[in-house]
C-alpha positions as protocol buffer text, in pm:
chain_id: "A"
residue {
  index: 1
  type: UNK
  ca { x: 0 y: 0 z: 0 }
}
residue {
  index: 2
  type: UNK
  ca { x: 112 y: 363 z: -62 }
}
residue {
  index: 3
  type: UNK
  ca { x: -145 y: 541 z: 115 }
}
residue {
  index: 4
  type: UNK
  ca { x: -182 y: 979 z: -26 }
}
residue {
  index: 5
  type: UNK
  ca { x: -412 y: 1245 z: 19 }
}
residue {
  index: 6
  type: UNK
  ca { x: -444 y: 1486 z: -253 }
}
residue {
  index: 7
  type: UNK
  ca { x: -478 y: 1852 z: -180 }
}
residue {
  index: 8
  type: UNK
  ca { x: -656 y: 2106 z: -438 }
}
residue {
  index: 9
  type: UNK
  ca { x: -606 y: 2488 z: -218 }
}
residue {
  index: 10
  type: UNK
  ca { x: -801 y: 2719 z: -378 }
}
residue {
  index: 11
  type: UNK
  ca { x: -899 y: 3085 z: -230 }
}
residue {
  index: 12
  type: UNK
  ca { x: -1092 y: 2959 z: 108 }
}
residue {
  index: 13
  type: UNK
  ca { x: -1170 y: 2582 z: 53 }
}
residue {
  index: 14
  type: UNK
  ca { x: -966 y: 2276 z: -79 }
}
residue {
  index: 15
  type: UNK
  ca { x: -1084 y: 1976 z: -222 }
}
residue {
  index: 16
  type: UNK
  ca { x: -950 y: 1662 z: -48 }
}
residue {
  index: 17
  type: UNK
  ca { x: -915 y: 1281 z: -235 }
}
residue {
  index: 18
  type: UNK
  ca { x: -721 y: 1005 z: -47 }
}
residue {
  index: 19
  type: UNK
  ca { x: -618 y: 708 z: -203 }
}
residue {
  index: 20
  type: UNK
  ca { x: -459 y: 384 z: -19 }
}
residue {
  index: 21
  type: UNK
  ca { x: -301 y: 284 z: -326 }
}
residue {
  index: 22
  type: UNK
  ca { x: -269 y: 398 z: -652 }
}
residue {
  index: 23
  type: UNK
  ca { x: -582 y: 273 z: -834 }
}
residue {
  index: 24
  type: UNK
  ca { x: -762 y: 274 z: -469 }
}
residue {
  index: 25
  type: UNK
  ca { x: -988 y: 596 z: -377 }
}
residue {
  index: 26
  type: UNK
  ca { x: -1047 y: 622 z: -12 }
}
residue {
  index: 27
  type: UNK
  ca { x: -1414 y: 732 z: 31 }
}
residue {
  index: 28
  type: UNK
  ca { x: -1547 y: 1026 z: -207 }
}
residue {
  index: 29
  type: UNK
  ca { x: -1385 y: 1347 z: -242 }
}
residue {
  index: 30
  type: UNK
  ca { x: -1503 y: 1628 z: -50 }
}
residue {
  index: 31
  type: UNK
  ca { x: -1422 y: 1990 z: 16 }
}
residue {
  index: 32
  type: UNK
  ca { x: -1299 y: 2162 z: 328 }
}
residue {
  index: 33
  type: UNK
  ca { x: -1302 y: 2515 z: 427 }
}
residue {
  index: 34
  type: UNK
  ca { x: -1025 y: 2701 z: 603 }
}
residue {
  index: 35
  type: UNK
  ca { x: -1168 y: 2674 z: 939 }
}
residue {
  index: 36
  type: UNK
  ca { x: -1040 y: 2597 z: 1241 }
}
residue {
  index: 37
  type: UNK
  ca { x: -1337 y: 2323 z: 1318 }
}
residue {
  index: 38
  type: UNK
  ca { x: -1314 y: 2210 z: 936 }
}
residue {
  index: 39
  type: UNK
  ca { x: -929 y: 2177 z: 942 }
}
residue {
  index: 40
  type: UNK
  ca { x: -979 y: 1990 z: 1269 }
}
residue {
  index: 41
  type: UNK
  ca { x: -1230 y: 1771 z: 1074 }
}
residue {
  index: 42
  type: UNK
  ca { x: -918 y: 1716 z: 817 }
}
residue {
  index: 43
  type: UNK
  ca { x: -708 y: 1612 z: 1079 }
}
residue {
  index: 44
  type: UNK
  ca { x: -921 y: 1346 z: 1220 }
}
residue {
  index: 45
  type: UNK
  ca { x: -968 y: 1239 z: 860 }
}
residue {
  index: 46
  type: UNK
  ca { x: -602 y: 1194 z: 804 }
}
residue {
  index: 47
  type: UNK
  ca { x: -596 y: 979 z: 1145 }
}
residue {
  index: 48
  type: UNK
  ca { x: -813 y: 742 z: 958 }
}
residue {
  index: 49
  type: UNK
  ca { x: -653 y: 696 z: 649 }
}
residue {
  index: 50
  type: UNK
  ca { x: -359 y: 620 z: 839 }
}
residue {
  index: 51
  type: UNK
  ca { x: -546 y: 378 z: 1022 }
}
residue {
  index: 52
  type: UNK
  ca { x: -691 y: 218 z: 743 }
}
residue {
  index: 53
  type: UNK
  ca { x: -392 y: 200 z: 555 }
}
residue {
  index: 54
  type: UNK
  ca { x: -188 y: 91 z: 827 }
}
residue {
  index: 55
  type: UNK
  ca { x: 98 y: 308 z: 754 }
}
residue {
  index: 56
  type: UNK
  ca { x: 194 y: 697 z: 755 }
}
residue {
  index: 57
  type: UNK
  ca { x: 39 y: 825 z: 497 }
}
residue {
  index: 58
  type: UNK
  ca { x: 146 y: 1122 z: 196 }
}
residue {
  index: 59
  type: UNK
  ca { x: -25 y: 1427 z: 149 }
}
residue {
  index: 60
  type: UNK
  ca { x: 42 y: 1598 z: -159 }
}
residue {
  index: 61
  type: UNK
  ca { x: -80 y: 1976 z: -271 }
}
């Protein structure tokens, strides 16, 4: 496995895609504002990947 999550920064919000492999999305993608509750929200989301993947994952912008 080579766990990543994809970052899109725009102006305010990013999309967000994870993958736990290369031909392996991880859920849907979804956006994320640059809040302090929604940013907490990505780090708890990152937590799982790495969970699920059972290794430190990539994130990539």
């Amino acid at each position: 496995m080579n766990p990543v999550v994809g970052l899109d920064v725009a102006k305010g919000e990013s999309q967000v895609q994870a993958f736990l492999d290369q031909a392996n999305p991880y859920g849907k993608s979804f956006s994320m504002k640059h809040t302090k509750e929604e940013l907490d929200q990505f780090l708890d989301f990152l937590k799982e990947v790495e969970e699920v993947a059972g290794q430190m994952h990539m994130v990539i912008l």
